[in-house]
C-alpha positions as CSV (number, residue, x, y, z in Angstrom):
1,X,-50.1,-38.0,69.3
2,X,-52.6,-34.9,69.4
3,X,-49.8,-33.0,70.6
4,X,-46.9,-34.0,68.0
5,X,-49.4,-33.0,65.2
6,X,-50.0,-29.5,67.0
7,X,-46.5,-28.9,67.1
8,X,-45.6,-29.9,63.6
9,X,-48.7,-27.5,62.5
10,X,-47.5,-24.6,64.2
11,X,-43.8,-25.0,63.2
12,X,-45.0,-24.9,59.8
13,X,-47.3,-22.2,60.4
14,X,-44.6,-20.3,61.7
15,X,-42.2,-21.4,58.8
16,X,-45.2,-20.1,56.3
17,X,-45.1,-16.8,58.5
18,X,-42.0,-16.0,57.5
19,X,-42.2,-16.4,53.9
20,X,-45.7,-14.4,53.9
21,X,-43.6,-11.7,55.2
22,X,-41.0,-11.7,53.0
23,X,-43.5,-11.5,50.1
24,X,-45.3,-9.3,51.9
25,X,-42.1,-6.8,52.5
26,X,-40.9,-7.4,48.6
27,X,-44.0,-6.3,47.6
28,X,-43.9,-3.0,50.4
29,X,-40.7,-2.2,48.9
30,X,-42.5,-1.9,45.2
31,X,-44.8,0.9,45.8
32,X,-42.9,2.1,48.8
33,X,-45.9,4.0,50.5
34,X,-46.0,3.4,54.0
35,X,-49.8,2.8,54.2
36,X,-49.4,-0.4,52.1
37,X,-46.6,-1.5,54.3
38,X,-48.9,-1.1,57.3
39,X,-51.6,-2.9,56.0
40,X,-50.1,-5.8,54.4
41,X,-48.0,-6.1,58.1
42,X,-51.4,-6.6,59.5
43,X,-52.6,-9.0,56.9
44,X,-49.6,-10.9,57.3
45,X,-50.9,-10.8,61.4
46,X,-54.4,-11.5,61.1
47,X,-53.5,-14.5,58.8
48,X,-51.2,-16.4,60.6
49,X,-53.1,-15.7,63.8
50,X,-56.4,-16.8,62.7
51,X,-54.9,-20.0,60.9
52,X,-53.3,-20.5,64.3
53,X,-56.7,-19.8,66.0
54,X,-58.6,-22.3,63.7
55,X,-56.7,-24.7,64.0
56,X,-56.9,-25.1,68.2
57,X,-60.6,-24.5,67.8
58,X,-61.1,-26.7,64.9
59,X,-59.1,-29.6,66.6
60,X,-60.1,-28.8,70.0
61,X,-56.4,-28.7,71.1
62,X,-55.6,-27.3,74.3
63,X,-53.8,-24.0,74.4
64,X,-50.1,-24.7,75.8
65,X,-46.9,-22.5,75.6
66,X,-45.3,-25.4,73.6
67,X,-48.1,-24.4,70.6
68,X,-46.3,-20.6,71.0
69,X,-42.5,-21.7,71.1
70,X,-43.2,-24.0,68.4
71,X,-44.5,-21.0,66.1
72,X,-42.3,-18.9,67.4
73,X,-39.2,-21.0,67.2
74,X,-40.1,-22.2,63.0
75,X,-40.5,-18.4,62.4
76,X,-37.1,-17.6,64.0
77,X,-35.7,-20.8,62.2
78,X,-36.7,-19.7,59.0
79,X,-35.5,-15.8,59.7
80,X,-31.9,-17.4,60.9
81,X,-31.6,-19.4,56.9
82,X,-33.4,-16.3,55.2
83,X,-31.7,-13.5,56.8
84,X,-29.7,-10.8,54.6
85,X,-27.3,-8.8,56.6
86,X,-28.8,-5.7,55.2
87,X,-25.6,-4.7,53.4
88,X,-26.8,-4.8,49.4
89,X,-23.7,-5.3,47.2
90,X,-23.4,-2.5,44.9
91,X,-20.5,-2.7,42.0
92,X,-18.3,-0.8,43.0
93,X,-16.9,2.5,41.3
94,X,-13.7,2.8,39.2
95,X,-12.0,5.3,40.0
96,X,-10.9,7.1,37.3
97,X,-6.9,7.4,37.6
98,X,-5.5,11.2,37.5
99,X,-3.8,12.1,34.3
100,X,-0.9,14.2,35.4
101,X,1.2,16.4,32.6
């Protein structure tokens, strides 16, 4: 049962991973310096890896790969429902007809 709760806790950390960076990365794109971007990019690191490491300490779980594909795998879960295409809709441009005498 220790290992069902381990997994559950690190598909949700992974899951909260992925909104920390899209909060992180909206708020990057604000003051668009790239300092800020780097730092909050490690923030957004050291956070979910010390909550990661806390937890396996704290609980005394063993350290398996299923711990890593379940973070992994509730990051990339979360990326696959959150994703934009990167294409931004813009209105497009009327194009002003020719007048022709």
């Amino acid at each position: 049962m220790k290992e069902t709760y381990a997994f559950l806790f690190c598909t949700a950390l992974g899951i909260a991973a992925r909104f920390l960076y899209m909060a992180a990365s909206a708020l990057a794109k604000r003051t668009d310096l790239i300092p800020v971007t780097v730092v909050l990019d490690a923030l957004t690191a050291a956070t979910v890896g010390s909550a990661f490491i806390l937890y396996v300490i704290l609980t005394g779980t063993v350290i398996a790969p299923y711990l890593f594909a379940a973070l992994f795998s509730g990051y990339f879960l979360t990326y696959l429902i959150t994703r934009t295409n990167g294409k931004k809709r813009r209105p497009e441009k009327k194009k002003k007809a020719a007048k022709h005498k």
